[in-house]
Structure formats: C-alpha cells, structure tokens
C-alpha positions in Angstrom: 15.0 0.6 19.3 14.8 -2.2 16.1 14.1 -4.4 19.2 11.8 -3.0 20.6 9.9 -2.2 17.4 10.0 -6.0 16.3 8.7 -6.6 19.9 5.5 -3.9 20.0 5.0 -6.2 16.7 4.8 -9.5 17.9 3.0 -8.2 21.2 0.3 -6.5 19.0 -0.2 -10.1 16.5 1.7 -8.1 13.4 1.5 -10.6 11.1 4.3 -10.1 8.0 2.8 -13.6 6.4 -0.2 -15.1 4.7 -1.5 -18.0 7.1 -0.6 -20.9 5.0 -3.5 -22.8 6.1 -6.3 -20.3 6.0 -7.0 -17.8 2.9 -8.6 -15.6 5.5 -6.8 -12.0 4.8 -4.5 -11.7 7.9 -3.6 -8.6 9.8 -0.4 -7.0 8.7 1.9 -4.4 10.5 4.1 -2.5 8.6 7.2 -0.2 10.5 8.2 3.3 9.1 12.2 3.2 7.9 12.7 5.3 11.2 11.3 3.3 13.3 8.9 5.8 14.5 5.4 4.8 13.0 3.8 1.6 13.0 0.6 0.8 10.7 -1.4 -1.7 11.8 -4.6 -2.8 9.1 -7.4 -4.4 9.8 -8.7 -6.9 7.1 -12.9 -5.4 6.6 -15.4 -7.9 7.6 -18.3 -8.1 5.3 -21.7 -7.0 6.7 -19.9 -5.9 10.2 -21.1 -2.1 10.8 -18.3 -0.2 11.2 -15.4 -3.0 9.7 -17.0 -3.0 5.7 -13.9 -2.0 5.0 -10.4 -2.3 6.4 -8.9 -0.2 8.8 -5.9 1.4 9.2 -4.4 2.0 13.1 -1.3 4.5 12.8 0.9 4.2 15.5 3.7 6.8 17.1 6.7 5.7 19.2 6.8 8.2 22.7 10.0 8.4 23.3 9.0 9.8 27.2 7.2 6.7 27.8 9.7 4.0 25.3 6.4 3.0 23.9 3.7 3.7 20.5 0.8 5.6 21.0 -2.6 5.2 19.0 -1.9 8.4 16.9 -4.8 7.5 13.7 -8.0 5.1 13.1 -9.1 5.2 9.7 -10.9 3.3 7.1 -9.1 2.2 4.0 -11.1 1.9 0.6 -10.2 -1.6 0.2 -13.2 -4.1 0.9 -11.1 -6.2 2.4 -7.1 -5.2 2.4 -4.9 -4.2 0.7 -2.4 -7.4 -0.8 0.7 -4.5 0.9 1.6 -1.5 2.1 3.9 1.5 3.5 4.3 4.2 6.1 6.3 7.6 5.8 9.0 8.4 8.1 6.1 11.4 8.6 3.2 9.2 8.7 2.2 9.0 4.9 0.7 5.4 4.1 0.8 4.0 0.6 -1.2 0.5 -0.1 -1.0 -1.2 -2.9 -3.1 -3.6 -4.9 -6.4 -4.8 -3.3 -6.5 -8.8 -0.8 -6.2 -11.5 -3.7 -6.8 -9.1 -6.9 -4.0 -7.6 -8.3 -3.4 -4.8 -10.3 -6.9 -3.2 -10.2 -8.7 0.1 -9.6 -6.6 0.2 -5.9 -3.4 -0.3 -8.0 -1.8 2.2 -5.3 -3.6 4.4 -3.0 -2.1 7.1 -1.2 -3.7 8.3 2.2 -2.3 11.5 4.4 -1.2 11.2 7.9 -4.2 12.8 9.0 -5.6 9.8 7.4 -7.5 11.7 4.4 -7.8 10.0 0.9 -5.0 11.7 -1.4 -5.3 10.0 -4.7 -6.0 6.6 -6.0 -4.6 5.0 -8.9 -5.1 2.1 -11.3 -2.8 0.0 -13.1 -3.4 1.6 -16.3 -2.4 5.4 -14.6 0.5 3.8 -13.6 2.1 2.4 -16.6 2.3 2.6 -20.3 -0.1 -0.3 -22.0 2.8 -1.8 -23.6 4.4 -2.3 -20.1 1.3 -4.0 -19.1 0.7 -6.1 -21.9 4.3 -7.4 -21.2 3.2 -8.6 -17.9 0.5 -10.5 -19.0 2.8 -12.3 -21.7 5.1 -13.0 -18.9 2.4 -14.2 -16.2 1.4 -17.6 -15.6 -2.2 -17.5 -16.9 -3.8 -19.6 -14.1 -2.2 -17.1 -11.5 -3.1 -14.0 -13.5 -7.1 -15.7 -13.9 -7.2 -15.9 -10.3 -5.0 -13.4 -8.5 -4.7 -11.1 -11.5 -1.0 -9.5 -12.7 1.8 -9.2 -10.4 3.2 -6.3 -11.3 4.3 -4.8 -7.7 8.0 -5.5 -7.0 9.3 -3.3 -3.9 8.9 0.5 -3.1 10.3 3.0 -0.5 9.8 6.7 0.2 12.0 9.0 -1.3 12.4 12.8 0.0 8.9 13.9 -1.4 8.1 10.8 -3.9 7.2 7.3 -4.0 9.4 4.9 -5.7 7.9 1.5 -7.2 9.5 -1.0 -9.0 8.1 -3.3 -11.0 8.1 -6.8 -12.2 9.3 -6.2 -16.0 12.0 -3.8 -14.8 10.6 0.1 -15.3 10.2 1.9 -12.5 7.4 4.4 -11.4 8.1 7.3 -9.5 4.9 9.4 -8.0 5.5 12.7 -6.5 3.7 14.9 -4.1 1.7 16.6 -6.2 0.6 13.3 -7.6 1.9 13.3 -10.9 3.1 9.6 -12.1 6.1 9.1 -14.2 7.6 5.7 -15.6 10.7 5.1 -16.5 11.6 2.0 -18.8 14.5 0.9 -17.7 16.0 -0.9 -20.5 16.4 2.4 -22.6 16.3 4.5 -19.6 13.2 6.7 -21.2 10.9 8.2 -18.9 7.6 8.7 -19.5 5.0 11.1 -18.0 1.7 9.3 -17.4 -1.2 11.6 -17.9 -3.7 11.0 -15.0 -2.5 12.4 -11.6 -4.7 9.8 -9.8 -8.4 9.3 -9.6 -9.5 11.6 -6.1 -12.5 11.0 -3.8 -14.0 11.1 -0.3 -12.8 8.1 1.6 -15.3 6.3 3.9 -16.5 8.0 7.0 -13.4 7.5 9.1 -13.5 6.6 13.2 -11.0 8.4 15.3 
C-alpha cells in the first residue's frame, strides 16, 4: 500500500518541496503513519472568493475500491499556509507555523476530523520565555528578521497527544484536552504551560 500511497501523491501534484525557483507557497500533501488519510492543502489566494484562505482536502483510502475518497474540504486559518503539517491515523490535522513566518499566533493549530477548529496556539503558549529567548540567541538574525524563529523540529501523534520537538532540545507534549506541557530536556524538568490554546470559530468551511 506505501506504493500506492506515494503514487495517489504524485498523481494528485503532492508536492513535499518548496519550488526552488518560485517563492509562490506550493501545494503540500501530507500521508497519515497508517497510510490511510491523505491531506492535501491548498495555499489561499488573496482576493479569490472562496480561496482567502488555504484549504485543507482530507482524503480516506477505500479499501473496496484500492483508492482515496474525498472524505473533508475545509478552510484553514492560515492566509496563505501553513510552513507544515500532520494527519492522525483518525483523521486529526495539526499545522504548524504560518507560509514564510515562523513562530507566530498559528504556532500550531489543531483542527478535528470533522474539520472544526480545536485550539490554536502561539509560540509564547507553547514554551517557557527563557526557551524562546534561547532561540533567538541561537538564530541567524537575517533569517529570524525575515522568516522569523525556527523553532519547529519534527512531531508525530502519540496515543491521545501531540509530540513536538524543538530546535534547542525541550520537547512539548499537547494532549487532548489541550493542555501544553514542555519538558526541558537537559534537566529533564517538565513544565506545565498555562494557556490551553486560544479557541475560535474557523472560517465558513465548504464541504
């Protein structure tokens, strides 16, 4: 089926990298760990009714007919996209970070399969100031001036939680009720952050 997948990819224009000749926001797919979901976004074209914002296409693999059926069409809050992103085994999509503006208000955003807005975090819900300030000491100035702080490392789905890792080394760890904790790895202390993420009505979705 990993085949397959990676074929329904390439037949559907998934692209996994930025164009290195345009800085136009290129679509991305993004394939659940078993195999069974696809996420397809849609970078938001400005002044486009309907596209202001990106779109999300959730996709389910049929295993009567071998293929993925259009299971979900949402909007995503980002303007334009999101820099990356995840799907649940279940259907759950994380993004993080917004196209080109890092560690920002769309820090992560957590949608449900049904496509509804579950909570929204920024950097600063997400970990401790000294963590952050480390980042900037440790960023290339120019980069974090234009693109902002790369602080996003890798992430994966755990039983009921989201697992982030991050580029000075703690790790943050959001569970289902959407309460963030971050854990320092160097002394192994965890700490409880004390926003559960910022929620809100998402954009009129089209199903």
């Amino acid at each position: 089926m990993k085949y397959f997948v990676a074929f329904y990819l390439i037949a559907f224009g998934g692209c996994l990298t930025m164009n290195a000749v345009s800085l136009a926001p290129p679509k991305k797919s993004y394939t659940s760990k078993n195999e069974h979901f696809v996420l397809r976004v849609m970078p938001g074209v400005e002044n486009l009714p309907g596209r202001e914002t990106a779109i999300a296409l959730v996709f389910q693999f049929n295993d009567k007919t071998w293929g993925f059926d259009k299971k979900k069409q949402y909007h995503l809050i980002n303007k334009v996209a999101p820099s990356f992103a995840r799907i649940s085994d279940s259907g759950e999509v994380v993004t993080f970070d917004d196209y080109a503006k890092l560690g920002g208000e769309n820090s992560v955003v957590l949608y449900a399969p049904d496509g509804k807005l579950k909570a929204q975090y920024s950097l600063k819900e997400l970990m401790p100031s000294y963590a952050i300030e480390k980042l900037k000491t440790e960023s290339v100035k120019e980069m974090t001036d234009a693109f902002g702080l790369f602080w996003y490392k890798d992430s994966y789905f755990y039983d009921s939680k989201i697992i982030i890792y991050t580029n000075v080394g703690g790790v943050i760890s959001i569970s289902n009720s959407g309460s963030v904790e971050y854990t320092d790895s160097k002394n192994n202390k965890s700490i409880k952050m004390q926003s559960a993420g910022k929620l809100k009505p998402p954009p009129s979705a089209a199903n």
